[in-house]
N, C-alpha and C positions, 0 to 999 in steps of 0.2 A: 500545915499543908505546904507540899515547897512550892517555890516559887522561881518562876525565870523573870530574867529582866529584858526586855529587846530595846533597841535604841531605834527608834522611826523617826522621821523627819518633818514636820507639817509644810504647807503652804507658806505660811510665815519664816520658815529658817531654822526658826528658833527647836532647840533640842529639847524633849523631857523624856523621863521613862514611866514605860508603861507595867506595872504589874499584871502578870495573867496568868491565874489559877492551872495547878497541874491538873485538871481535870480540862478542860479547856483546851488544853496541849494535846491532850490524850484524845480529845474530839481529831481535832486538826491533826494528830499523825495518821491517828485511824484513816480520815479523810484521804491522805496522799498514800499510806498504802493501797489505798482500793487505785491508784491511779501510778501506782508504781511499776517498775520493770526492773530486776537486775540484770543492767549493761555490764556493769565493772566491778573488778576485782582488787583490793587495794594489797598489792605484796609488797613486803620488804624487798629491798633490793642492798642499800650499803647501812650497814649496823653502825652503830658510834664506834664498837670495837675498834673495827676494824679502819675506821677515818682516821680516830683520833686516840686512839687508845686510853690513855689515864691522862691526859691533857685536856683537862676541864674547861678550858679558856678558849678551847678552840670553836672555832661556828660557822656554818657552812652561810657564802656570799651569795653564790651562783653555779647554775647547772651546765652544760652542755651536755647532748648526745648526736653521734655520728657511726649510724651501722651500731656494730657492736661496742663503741669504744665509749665509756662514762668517764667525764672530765667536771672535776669540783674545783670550785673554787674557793679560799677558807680567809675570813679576817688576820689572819697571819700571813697572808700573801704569800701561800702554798697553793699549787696547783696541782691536783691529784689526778693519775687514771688510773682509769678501771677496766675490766674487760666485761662485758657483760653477757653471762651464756643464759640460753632460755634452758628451760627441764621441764619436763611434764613428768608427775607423779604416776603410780598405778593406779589411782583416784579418777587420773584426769583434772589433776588442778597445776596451776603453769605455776613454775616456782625461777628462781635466779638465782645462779652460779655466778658469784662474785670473783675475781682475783685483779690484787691491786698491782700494775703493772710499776708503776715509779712515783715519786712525788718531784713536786722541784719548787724550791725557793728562791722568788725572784727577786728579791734583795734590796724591795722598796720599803719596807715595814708598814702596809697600806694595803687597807682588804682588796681583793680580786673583786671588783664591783662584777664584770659581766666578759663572757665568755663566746664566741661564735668559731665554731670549725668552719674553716675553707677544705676539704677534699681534694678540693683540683690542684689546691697551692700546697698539699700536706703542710696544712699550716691552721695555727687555733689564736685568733686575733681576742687581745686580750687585754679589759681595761681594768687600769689598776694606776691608782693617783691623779687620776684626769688626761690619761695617757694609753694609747693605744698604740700595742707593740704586737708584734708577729714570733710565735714560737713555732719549734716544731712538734706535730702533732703524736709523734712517736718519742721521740727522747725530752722532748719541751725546753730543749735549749732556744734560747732567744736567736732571733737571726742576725746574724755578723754585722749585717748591712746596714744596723741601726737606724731602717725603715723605721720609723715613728708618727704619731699626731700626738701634740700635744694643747692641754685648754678643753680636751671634751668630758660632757657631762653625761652622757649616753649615748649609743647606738645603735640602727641598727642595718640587717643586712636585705638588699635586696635581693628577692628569690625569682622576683621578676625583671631579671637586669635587659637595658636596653642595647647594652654594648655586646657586641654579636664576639667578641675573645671569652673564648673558655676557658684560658689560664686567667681569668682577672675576673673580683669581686667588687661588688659596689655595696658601696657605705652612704647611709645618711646621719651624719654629725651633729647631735648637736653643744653647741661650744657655750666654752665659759663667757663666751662675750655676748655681751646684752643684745637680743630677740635676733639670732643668726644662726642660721643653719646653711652645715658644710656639705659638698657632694665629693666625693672620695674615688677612686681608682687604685685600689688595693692588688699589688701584683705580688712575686714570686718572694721577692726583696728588694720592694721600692713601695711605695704610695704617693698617689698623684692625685690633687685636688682638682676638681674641673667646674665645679659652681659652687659660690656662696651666695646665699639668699637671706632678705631681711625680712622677718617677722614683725605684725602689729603688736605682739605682745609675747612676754619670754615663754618659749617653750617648754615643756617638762616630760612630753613621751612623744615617740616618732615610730610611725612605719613608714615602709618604701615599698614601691608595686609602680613596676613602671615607670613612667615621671611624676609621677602620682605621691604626696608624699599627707599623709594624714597626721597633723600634730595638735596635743593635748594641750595648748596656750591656758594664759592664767583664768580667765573665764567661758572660757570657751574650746568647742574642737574646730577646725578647718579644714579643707581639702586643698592642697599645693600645687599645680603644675609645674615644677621646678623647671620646664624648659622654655614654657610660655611666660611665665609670672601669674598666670591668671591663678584667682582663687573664688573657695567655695565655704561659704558659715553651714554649720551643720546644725548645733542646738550651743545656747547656753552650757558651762558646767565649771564648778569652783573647785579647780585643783589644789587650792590651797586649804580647802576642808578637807577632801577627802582625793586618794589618791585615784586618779586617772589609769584607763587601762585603754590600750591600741593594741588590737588584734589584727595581722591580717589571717582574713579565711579562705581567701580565693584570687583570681584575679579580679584586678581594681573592686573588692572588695573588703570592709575593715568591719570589728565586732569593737564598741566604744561602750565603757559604763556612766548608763547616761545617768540624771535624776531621777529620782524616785525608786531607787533601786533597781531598775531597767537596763538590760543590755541590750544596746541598738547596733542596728547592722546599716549600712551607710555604703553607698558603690562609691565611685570616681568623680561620679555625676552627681553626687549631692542628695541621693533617694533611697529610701529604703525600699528593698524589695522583699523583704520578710515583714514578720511580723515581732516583736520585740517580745525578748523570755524573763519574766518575772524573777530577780536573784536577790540575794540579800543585801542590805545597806551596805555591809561594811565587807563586800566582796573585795581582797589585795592582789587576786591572779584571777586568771582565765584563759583556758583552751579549747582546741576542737578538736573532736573525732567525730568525723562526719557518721551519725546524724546530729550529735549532742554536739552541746555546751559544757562545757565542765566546769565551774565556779570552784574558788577558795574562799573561805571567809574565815573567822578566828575559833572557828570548832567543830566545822563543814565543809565535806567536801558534796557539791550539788553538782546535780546532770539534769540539763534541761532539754527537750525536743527540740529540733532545729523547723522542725514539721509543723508540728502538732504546738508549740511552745508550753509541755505540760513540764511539770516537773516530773522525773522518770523514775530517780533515786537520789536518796542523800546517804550520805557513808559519814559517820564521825572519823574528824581527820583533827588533833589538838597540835596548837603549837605551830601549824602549818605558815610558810612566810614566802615560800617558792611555789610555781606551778609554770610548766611548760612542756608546749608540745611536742615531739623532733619524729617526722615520717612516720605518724601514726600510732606514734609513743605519747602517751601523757604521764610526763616523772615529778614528781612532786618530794618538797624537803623540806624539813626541819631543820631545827639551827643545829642538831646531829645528826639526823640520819636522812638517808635517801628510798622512798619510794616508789613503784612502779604502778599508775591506775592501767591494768588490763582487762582490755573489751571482753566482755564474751564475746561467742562466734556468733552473728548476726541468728543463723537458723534457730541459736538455741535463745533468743531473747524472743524470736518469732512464736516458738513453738511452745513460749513461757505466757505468752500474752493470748496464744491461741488457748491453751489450757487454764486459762482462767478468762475463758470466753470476751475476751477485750477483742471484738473481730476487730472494729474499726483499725485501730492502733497498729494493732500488728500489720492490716494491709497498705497503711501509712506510714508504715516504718519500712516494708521491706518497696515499695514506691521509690521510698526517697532514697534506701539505700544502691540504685539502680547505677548510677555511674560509677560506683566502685566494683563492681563485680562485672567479670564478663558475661559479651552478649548471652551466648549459651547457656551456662553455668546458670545466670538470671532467669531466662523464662523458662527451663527447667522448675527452677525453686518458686517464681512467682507463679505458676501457674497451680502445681498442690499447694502453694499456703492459700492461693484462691480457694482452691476448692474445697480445703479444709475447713477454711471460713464459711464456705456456704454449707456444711454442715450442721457446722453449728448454728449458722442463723438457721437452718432448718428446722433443727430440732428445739428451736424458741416459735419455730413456727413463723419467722419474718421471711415470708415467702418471697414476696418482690426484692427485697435483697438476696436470697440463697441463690435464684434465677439468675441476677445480675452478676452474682460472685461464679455458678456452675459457669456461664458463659463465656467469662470471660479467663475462667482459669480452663476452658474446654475439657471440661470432665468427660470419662468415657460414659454416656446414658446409663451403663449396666451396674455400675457402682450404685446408683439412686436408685436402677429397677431393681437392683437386689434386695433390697429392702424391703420387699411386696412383696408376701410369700406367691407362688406358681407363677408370678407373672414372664417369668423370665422362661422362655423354651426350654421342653426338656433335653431338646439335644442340642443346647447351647455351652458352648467349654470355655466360660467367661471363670475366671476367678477373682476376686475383690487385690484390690492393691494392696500393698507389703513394702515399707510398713502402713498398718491402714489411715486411713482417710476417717474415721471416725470411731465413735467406741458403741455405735450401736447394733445389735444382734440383727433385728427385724422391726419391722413397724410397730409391731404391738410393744417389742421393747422400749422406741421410744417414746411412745403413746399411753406405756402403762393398761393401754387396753380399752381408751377413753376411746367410743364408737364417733363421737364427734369430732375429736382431734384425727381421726383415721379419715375420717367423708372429706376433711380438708384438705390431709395430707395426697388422698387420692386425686381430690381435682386439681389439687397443685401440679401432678405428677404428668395428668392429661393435657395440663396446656402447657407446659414445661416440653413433654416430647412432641407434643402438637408444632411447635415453635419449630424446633432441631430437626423434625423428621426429614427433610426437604435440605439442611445444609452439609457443609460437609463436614459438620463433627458428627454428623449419624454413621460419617463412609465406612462401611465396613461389617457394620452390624447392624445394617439395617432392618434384617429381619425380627435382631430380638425387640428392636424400638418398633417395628409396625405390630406386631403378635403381643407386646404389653399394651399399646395404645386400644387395639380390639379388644383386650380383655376389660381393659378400662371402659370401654365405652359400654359394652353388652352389658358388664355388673352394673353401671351406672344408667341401662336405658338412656344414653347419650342419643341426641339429635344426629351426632357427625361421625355415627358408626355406620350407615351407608355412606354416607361421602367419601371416609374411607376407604370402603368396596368397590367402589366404581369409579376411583383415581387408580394412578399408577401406586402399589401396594407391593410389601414384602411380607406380608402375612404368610406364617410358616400354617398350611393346613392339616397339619398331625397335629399339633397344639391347639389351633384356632377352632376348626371343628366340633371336637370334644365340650369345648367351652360355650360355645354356640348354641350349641343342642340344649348344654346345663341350665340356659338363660333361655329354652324356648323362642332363640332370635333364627327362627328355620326363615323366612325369608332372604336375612342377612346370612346367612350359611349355603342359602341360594345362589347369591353373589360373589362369594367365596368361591365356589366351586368351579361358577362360570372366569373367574380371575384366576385358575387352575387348569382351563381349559377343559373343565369335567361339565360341557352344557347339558349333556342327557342329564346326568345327577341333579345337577342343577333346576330344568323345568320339570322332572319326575316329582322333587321336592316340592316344588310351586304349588303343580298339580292337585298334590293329597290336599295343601291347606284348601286351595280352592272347590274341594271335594269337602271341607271340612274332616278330614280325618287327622288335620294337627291346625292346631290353635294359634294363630298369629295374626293379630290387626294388624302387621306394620303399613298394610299395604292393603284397602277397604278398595282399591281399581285393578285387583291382582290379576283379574280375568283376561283385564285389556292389560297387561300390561305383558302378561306370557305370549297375547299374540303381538304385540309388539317387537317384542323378543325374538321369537319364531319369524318375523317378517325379515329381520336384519340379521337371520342366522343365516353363516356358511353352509351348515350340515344339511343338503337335502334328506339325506336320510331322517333326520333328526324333524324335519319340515312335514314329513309324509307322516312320521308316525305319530304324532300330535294334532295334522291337521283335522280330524275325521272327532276330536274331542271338542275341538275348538268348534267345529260348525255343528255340532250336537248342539251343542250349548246355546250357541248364539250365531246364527246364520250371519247376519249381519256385521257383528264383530270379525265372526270368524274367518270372512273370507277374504280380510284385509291383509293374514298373511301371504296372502300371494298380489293384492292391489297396493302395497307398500313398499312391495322387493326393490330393488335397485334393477334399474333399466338395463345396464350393463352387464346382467346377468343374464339375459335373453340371450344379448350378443355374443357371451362365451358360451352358448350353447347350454346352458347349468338347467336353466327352467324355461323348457317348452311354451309357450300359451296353447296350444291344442293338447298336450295333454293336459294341464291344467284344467281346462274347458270340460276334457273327456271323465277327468274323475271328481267336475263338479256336478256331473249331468244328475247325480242325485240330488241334489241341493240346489232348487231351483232358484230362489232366491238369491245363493250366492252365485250361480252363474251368470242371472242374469246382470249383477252387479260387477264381478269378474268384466263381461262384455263392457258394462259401459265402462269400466276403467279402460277398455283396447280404447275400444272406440271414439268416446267423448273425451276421454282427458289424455290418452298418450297418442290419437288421430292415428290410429294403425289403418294403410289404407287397402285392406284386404277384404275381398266381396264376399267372402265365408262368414267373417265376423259380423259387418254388417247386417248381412240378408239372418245371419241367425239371432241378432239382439231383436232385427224388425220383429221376427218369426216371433220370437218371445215378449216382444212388447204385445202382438196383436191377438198371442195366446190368452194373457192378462186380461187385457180389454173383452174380449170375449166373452170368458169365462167370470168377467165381473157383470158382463150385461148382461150377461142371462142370470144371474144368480140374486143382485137388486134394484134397487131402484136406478134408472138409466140417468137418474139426477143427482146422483149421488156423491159426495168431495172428490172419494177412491177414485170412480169412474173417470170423474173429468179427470183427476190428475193422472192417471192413465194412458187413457187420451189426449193428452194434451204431450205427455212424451212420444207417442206413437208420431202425432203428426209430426213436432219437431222432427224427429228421426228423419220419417220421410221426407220432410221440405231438406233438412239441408245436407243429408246425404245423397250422392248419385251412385253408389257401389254395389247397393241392396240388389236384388233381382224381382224387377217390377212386376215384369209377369205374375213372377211365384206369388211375391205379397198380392195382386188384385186378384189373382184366382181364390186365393183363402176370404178374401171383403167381398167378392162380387153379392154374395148371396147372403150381406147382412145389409144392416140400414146405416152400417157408418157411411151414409155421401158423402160428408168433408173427407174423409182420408180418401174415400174411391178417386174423388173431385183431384187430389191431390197425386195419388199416381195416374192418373190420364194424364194430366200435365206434366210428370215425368217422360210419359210416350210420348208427348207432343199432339196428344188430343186435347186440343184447346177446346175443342167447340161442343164434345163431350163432359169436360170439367165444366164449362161453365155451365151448360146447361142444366148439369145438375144443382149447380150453387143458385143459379136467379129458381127454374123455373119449381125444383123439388125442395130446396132448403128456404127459398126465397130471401136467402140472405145476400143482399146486394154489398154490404161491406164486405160479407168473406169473398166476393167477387174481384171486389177493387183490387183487395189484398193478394188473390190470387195472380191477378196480374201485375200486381208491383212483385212481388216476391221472384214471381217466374221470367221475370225480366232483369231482376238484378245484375248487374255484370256484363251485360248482353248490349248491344249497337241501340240507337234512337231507334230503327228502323223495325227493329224486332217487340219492343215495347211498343211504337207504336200503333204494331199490327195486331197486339194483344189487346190493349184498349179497342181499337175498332170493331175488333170481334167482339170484345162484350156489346156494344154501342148498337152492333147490328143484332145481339139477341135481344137486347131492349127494346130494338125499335122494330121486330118483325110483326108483320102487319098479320100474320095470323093466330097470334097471338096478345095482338095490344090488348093494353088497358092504360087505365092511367092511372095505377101507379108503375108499371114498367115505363110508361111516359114520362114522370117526375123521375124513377132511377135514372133516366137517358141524363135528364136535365140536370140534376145532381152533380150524375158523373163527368157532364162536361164541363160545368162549372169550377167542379173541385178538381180538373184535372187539363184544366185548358192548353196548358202546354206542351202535353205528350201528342192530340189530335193536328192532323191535316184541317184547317180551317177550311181549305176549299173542297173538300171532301164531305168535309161537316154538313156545309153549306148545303149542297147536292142532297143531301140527305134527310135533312131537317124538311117535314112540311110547310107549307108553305103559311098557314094559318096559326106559327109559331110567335108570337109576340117578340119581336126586341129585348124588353123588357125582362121576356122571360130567361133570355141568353145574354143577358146585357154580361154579367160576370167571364164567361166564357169571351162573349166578341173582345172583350178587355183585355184579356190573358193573351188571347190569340194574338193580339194586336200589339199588345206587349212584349211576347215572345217572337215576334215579325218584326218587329224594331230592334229588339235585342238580335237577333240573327244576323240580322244586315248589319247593325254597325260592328258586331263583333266580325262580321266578315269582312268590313273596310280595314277595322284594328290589323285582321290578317292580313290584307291585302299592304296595309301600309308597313307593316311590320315585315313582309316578306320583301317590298321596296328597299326597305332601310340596310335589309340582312345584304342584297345585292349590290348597291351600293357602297357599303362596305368589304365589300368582296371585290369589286371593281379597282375602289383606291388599292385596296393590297397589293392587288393584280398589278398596279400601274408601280405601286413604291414599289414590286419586285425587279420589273421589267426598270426602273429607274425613269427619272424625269429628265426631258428636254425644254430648256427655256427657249421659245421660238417667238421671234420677233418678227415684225417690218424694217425694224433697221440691221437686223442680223444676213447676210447677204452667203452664197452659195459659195464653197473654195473651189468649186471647177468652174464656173462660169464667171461668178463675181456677182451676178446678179440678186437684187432683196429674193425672200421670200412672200408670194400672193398668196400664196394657200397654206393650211396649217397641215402639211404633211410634208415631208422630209425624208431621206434616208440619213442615219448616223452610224459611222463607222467606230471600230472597239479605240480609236483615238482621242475619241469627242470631235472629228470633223464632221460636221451639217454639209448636205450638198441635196439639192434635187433630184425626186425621181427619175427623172429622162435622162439626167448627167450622168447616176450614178450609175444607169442602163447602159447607156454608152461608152464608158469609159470603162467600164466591167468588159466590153468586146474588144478595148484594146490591152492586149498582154503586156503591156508596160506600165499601166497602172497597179495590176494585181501588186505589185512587187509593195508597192506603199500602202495601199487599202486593201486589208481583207475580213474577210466574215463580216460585211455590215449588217445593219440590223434597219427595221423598216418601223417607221414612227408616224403614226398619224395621233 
């Protein structure tokens, strides 16, 4: 069986090997292919031919690339260029067009350790024997000027220079002399040292970023400040085992190979902001193309996610000792030949991982690869690899991701509703994307035909456009997404296919109809119609179901719900010729379409109340319900209405007393509206109504219009002496007094008082009603009236409540009439001070004395002139008759 050897490292230090079966391996490659991607392409670029031809000795030190131009560096202390052209085959595979442009021998006999192009300076800085010299990057003659450093052990170049001259390079040095690193100013033809710094321990690899200088010491990495001194420990690492590798990948960011075979990423500030990618032990290079990692090790070339930290691809690479990146180049070499790792094109590594359904990956890979590509360009591509991806999760059936992936890649709806055979309108001119967005035919093709996999896929698709219908990735087609959503809902017997109906909808009704009927959803086809402005069709529809001539429970109040309907319809036409069905049916229901109209529609003159009235006159019932809507609930104060609901209540009543029993619930409640009517309306026409009562036995209502006349002495007479109800008496006169003067109440009370107490008719208990009603009513009566009135062989005793009240409310009069009296005091009083703050205040004293006489003031009256001169009445008389005063005093004012 063969066998690999791998070298891993324990805890302890200590080194052994491990044998592991080539079955074992074959598990583990299996493994990473399922988690593979081909990113890159490993082409030849410079043959040994053509390096070194039959010169076996020779062996490539170091690479450089700049643009098109390849420069080698060889243990012979030859420096080669190249020119390197791209070519793409008719395959479509990128191949290289090599031509050696010069060689040049620098005359040290000492390999070319390492190589850096300056551009700016047309110049390629170059170490060779501990020595950094400047050539030219076209002919590679060295420069005149015998610019040099010497004593260095490597370099390298900052890419993030702080020095703001674009003819000048910065270097970080470091030197042969124990734990010291140089800072460099590399010009045209000159170099200029500007900081040496000492290290804790000897350095052996260096980047530069900034002032920023990251170096691989004997046990350790560090972060430098080189303009502050400050510094940063990163982790442990023995570079004396294993060689050290300083990447930089970004600003103030470095890629370091830590222990345990781990490649760690490390900022300025000492932190890692990734996450660390798994590479081999015995990894001797490393670069980036953003998103990967590219590792070398001694028989692999590895790519690892800078994302995701998978392993992407390995490529068998033997022999390999170089590896470097230059503007998105990764060149890689043998100790003869030169190679070129080239990316794929991002879309086709996308569209590799899409086709072998890796959704994740791909929409992690084309995420991260968003700062290299333009804005545009990017959300273009990011949004079909979304949404390719939610196909595919679709067609695993991971619905909450497919949703999240349509969403955010904003798929056009019709692409997913095409998928559903008819659902899409037939006069819809959608065609599916090109190239397309997935490989599936129809539903049943993804589904195979599976009736359960399709009930998913359909509710998926319900609340999927349920979501979108409202934003604005529906703008535009919105019709086809409300016309699939109905479909959806009617085949599913969905709850939220009227809610649908009765929001603001696009439902195309050429389509929607047909399907409606299919699905026996005629009430919801109802809706439709009316959301088409087709309402005849619409309640015509209603109609038949409520007739039972089509079959639909959706709606078990469907009767009440057409006059509903008909109440808050525009169409009078449409009102007239329905109503006549509605009040068939249900008098009571039905006449609500005209008691629920909108009031504002009187006022434009649309719906009469007398006609109304005129073509309920069949429908006795609804008219008289009609009436009380004027009347009782919108107070229309019109004597027509009135006097004809009276007219109609006392037809009712009537025609129920002579027909049962006069004790009967109907009756009284009958009766009981009738009178209300009368008490609290005054519009009715009294006459009319007691000529229709005279000649029956309702006394309470007769009782009730005399009292409208202003026949009190008739009303009552009928309540004490025919009805002998002495409470509907009381009630008669509190009710008929409502609102009315003390005076007017209390002349109604004494009229009952004197039917009670008429002597040609006493008894006693019209004696006890007297007594009753003065008790319970003490302070509507005249006490001295009372008095005058009452026999004389009435007991105290028996009026004791009454003289109480009286006496009470004779006490409450008066002092409420002092209250007034002091309170009308108070009101004039302060009316006085106003009075006096308008007219202003004079301070008048006895020692305050007159300016015409001299004399004090005796009496508290004064004239005051507009000067504030005080003087005397008689002075100010007098001196007003001589015209030589006028000139100094005028318009005085008179003050008491």
């Amino acid at each position: 069986m063969t066998t690999l050897r791998w070298r891993v490292t324990e805890e302890t230090g200590r080194l052994r090997n491990v044998v592991i079966s080539y079955q074992i391996v074959h598990y583990l490659v299996e493994d990473c292919d399922r988690m593979s991607v081909k990113a890159f392409e490993l082409v030849p670029a410079v043959e040994r031919a053509l390096l070194m031809g039959d010169k076996a000795r020779i062996n490539i030190e170091c690479i450089e690339c700049c643009g098109k131009n390849l420069y080698v560096g060889t243990n012979d202390c030859f420096i080669y260029h190249f020119l390197l052209e791209e070519k793409t085959t008719s395959k479509e595979k990128l191949t290289f067009s090599v031509q050696k442009q010069q060689h040049k021998y620098l005359g040290l006999k000492k390999p070319v350790s390492e190589l850096k192009a300056a551009s700016a300076l047309n110049r390629l800085i170059v170490l060779c024997d501990n020595t950094i010299m400047l050539v030219n990057m076209l002919n590679l003659d060295p420069v005149q000027s015998g610019a040099k450093i010497k004593g260095v052990v490597t370099f390298t170049v900052n890419e993030n220079p702080v020095n703001g001259d674009p003819f000048c390079v910065e270097l970080g040095v470091i030197s042969v002399k124990r734990r010291t690193i140089q800072i460099y100013m590399v010009y045209e033809d000159r170099v200029q040292i500007v900081k040496e710094l000492a290290t804790p321990e000897q350095p052996s690899a260096v980047r530069l970023d900034g002032y920023f200088l990251c170096l691989a010491l004997t046990t350790q990495y560090i972060i430098v400040n080189y303009s502050t001194g400050a510094s940063q420990d990163l982790f442990p690492f023995d570079t004396e085992e294993k060689k050290p590798i300083v990447k930089r990948i970004g600003r103030e960011e470095f890629l370091l190979a830590g222990p345990g075979g781990l490649g760690m990423f490390a900022t300025a500030a000492g932190i890692s902001q990734r996450a660390p990618v798994h590479w081999s032990e015995n990894v001797i290079g490393a670069a980036i193309c953003f998103p990967y990692v590219v590792a070398l090790d001694e028989g692999f070339v590895t790519v690892h996610s800078m994302l995701d930290q998978q392993l992407k691809q390995t490529l068998p690479f033997r022999d390999g000792h170089i590896m470097q990146d230059f503007e998105g180049k990764v060149i890689l070499a043998t100790m003869k030949e030169v190679y070129v790792l080239v990316p794929l094109p991002l879309e086709r590594q996308i569209l590799d991982l899409l086709a072998s359904q890796r959704v994740e990956e791909a929409i992690v890979l084309v995420e991260g690869a968003q700062r290299n590509i333009p804005k545009e360009k990017f959300l273009v591509m990011y949004r079909r690899i979304l949404q390719q991806a939610g196909f595919i999760q679709f067609g695993q059936l991971q619905f909450l991701e497919a949703k999240d992936s349509f969403s955010k890649g904003q798929l056009d709806a019709r692409e997913l509703i095409s998928l559903y055979p008819l659902l899409l309108p037939s006069t819809s001119t959608f065609t599916r994307s090109h190239p397309p967005l997935h490989e599936f035919a129809d539903l049943n093709h993804l589904t195979q035909g599976d009736q359960e996999k399709i009930t998913k896929c359909k509710r998926f698709l319900i609340n999927y456009l349920k979501e979108i219908r409202s934003t604005e990735v529906a703008n535009g087609y919105k019709e086809d997404v409300d016309t699939a959503l109905l479909k959806l809902y009617a085949e599913a017997d969905h709850e939220s296919l009227l809610d649908l109906l009765v929001s603001e909808n696009f439902c195309l009704l050429v389509d929607s109809a047909p399907w409606l009927e299919k699905h026996k959803k005629y009430f919801a086809l109802g809706l439709l119609y009316h959301c088409n402005s087709q309402d005849d069709a619409a309640v015509q529809l209603w109609v038949r179901i409520v007739k039972g001539e089509l079959q639909d429970t959706t709606r078990p109040d469907l009767y009440e719900y057409v006059v509903d309907f008909l109440s808050f319809c525009s169409s009078q036409e449409l009102v007239w010729k329905y109503a006549d069905w509605a009040l068939q049916k249900n008098q009571k229901v039905g006449v609500q379409i005209f008691t629920r109209r909108p009031v504002d529609e009187e006022k434009a003159g649309k719906l009469n109340p007398d006609d109304v009235i005129k073509y309920l006159h069949k429908y006795s019932q609804a008219v008289t319900q009609y009436l009380e809507h004027l009347v009782l609930d919108r107070k229309i104060q019109k004597e027509k209405f009135h006097t004809h609901l009276a007219v109609l209540y006392l037809d009712e009543v009537l025609k129920l007393h002579s027909q049962s029993d006069q004790h009967s619930e109907e009756l009284n409640t009958a009766r009981a509206k009738l009178r209300s009517l009368l008490q609290q309306s005054c519009l009715y026409r009294v006459q009319l109504v007691l000529g229709k009562i005279k000649d029956t036995n309702l006394n309470l209502e007769c009782a009730i219009l005399y009292g409208k006349l202003e026949e009190h002495d008739k009303a009552l007479h009928i309540l004490v002496h025919q009805l002998k109800d002495f409470q509907a008496a009381e009630d008669y006169c509190s009710w008929n007094s409502e609102g009315r003067d003390l005076s007017y109440r209390q002349k109604l009370f004494h009229m009952l008082l004197a039917v009670y107490m008429d002597p040609a008719v006493a008894n006693d208990t019209l004696v006890m009603a007297a007594v009753d009603l003065l008790n319970n009513h003490a302070e509507v009566f005249d006490a001295v009236r009372v008095l005058r009135l009452v026999p004389g062989n009435w007991s105290i005793q028996l009026l004791c409540p009454f003289l109480r009240g009286a006496m009470r409310e004779n006490m409450h009069s008066k002092r409420m009439s002092q209250v007034a009296l002091g309170l009308a005091k108070s009101e004039n009083a302060i009316y006085k001070h106003e009075k006096l703050k308008y007219k202003g205040l004079i301070n008048l004293s006895e020692k305050k004395g007159c300016q015409l006489c001299h004399s004090t003031f005796s009496e508290p009256e004064c004239v005051c002139y507009p000067n504030g001169i005080l003087v005397h009445i008689h002075c100010a008389a007098k001196r007003n008759r001589d015209s030589a005063s006028k000139q100094h005093f005028t318009n005085p004012q008179n003050h008491t």
